[in-house]
PASEBA-1860 file (N, C-alpha, C; in nm, 3 decimals):
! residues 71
1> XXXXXXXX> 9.558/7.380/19.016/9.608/7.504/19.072/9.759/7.518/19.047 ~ 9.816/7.391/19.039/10.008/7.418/19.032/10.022/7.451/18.896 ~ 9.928/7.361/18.812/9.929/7.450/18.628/9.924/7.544/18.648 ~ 9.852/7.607/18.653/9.802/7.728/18.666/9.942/7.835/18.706 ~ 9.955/7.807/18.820/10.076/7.888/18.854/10.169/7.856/18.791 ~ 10.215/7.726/18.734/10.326/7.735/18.675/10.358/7.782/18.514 ~ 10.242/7.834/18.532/10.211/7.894/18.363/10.232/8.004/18.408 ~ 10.161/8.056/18.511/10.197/8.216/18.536/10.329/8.263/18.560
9> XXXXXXXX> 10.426/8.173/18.616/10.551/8.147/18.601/10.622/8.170/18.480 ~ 10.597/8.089/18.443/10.665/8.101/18.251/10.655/8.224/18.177 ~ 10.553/8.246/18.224/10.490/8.365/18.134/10.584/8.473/18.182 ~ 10.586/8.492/18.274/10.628/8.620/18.360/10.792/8.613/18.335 ~ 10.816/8.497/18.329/11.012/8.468/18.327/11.034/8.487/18.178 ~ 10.909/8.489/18.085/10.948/8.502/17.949/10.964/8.643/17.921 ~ 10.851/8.684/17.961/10.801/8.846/17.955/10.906/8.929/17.954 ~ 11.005/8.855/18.093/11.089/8.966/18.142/11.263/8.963/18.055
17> XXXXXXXX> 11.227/8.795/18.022/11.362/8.796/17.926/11.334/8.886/17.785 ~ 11.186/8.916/17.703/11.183/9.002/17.591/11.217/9.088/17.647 ~ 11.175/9.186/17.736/11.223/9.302/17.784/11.356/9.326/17.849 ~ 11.378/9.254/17.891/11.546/9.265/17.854/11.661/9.261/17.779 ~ 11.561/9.198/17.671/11.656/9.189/17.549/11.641/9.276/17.467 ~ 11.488/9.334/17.461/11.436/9.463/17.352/11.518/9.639/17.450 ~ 11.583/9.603/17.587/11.619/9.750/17.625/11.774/9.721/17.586 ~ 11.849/9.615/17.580/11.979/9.588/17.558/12.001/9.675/17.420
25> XXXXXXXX> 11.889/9.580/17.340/11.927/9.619/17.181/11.898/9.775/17.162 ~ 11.790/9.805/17.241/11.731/9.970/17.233/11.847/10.044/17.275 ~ 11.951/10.020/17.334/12.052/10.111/17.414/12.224/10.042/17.351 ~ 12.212/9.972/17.223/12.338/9.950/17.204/12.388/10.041/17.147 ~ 12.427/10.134/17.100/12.519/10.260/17.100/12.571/10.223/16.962 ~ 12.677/10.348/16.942/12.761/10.404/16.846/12.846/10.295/16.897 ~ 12.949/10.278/16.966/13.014/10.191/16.981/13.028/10.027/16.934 ~ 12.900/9.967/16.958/12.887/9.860/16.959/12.871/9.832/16.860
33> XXXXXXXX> 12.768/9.914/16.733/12.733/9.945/16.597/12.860/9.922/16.503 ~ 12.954/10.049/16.559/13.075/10.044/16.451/13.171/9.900/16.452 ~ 13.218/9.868/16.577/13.255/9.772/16.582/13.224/9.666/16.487 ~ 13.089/9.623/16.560/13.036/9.498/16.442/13.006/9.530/16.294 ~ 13.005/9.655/16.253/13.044/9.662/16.120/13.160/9.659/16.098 ~ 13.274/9.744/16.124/13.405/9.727/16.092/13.447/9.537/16.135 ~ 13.415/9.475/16.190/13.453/9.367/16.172/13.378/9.235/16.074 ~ 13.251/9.333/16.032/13.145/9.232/15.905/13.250/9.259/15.786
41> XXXXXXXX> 13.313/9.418/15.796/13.337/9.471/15.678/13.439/9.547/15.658 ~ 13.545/9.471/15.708/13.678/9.567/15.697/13.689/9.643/15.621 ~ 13.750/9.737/15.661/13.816/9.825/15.553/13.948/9.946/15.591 ~ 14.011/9.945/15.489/14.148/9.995/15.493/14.170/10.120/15.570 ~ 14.284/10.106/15.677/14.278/10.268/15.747/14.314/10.225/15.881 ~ 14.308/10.316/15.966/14.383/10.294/16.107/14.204/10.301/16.151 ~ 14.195/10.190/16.239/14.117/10.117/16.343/14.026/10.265/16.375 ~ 14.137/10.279/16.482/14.084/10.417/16.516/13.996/10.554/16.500
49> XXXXXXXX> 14.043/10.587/16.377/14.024/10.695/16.262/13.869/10.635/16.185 ~ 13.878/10.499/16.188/13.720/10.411/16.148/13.626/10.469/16.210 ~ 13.680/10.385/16.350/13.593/10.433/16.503/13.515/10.548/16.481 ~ 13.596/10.673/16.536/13.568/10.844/16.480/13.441/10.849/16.397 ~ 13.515/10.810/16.291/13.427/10.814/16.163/13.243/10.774/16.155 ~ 13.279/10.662/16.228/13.213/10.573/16.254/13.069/10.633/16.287 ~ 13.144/10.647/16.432/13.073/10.713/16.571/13.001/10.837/16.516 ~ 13.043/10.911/16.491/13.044/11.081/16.409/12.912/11.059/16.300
57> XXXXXXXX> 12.892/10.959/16.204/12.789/10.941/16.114/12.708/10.889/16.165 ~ 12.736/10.798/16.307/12.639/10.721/16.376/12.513/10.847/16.438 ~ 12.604/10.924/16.538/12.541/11.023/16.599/12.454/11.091/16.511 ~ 12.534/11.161/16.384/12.452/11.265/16.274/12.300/11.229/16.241 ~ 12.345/11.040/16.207/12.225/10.954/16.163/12.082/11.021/16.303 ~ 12.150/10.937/16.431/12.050/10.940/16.512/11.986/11.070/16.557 ~ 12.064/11.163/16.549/12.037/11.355/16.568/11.934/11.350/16.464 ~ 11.946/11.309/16.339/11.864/11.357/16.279/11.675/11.274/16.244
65> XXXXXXX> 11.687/11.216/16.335/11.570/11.094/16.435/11.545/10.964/16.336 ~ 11.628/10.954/16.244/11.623/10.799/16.197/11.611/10.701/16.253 ~ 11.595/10.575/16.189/11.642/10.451/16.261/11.739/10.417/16.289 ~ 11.788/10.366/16.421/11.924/10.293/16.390/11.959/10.162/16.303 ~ 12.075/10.241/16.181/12.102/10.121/16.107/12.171/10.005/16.161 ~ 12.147/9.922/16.072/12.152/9.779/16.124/12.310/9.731/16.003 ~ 12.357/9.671/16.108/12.507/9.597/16.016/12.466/9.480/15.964
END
């Protein structure tokens, strides 16, 4: 009987860590996106003005119901 439950245990503590990790990644944004590209892949220009840029093609991408790309 304690197997038993302690499997149902596991299971349930696992379950809930995929699903917390599949809504994290489902909801990481324009923000978080550009970032970790601009830092895989520098490139020349004010930080900032990247950002913008960034963000702006991010949105267009997702408006227009693609996938979110991956860095």
């Amino acid at each position: 009987m304690k197997k038993i439950a302690f499997a149902l245990v596991l299971v349930l503590a696992a379950t809930s860590l995929v699903v917390g990790l599949a809504s994290t990644d489902t909801n990481a944004g324009a923000r978080k996106i550009c970032k970790q590209g601009l830092q895989t892949h520098p490139m020349a220009g004010e930080h900032r003005d990247l950002m913008r840029q960034c963000k702006a093609e991010y949105k267009a991408h997702k408006k227009a119901g693609h996938a979110r790309p991956t860095t």
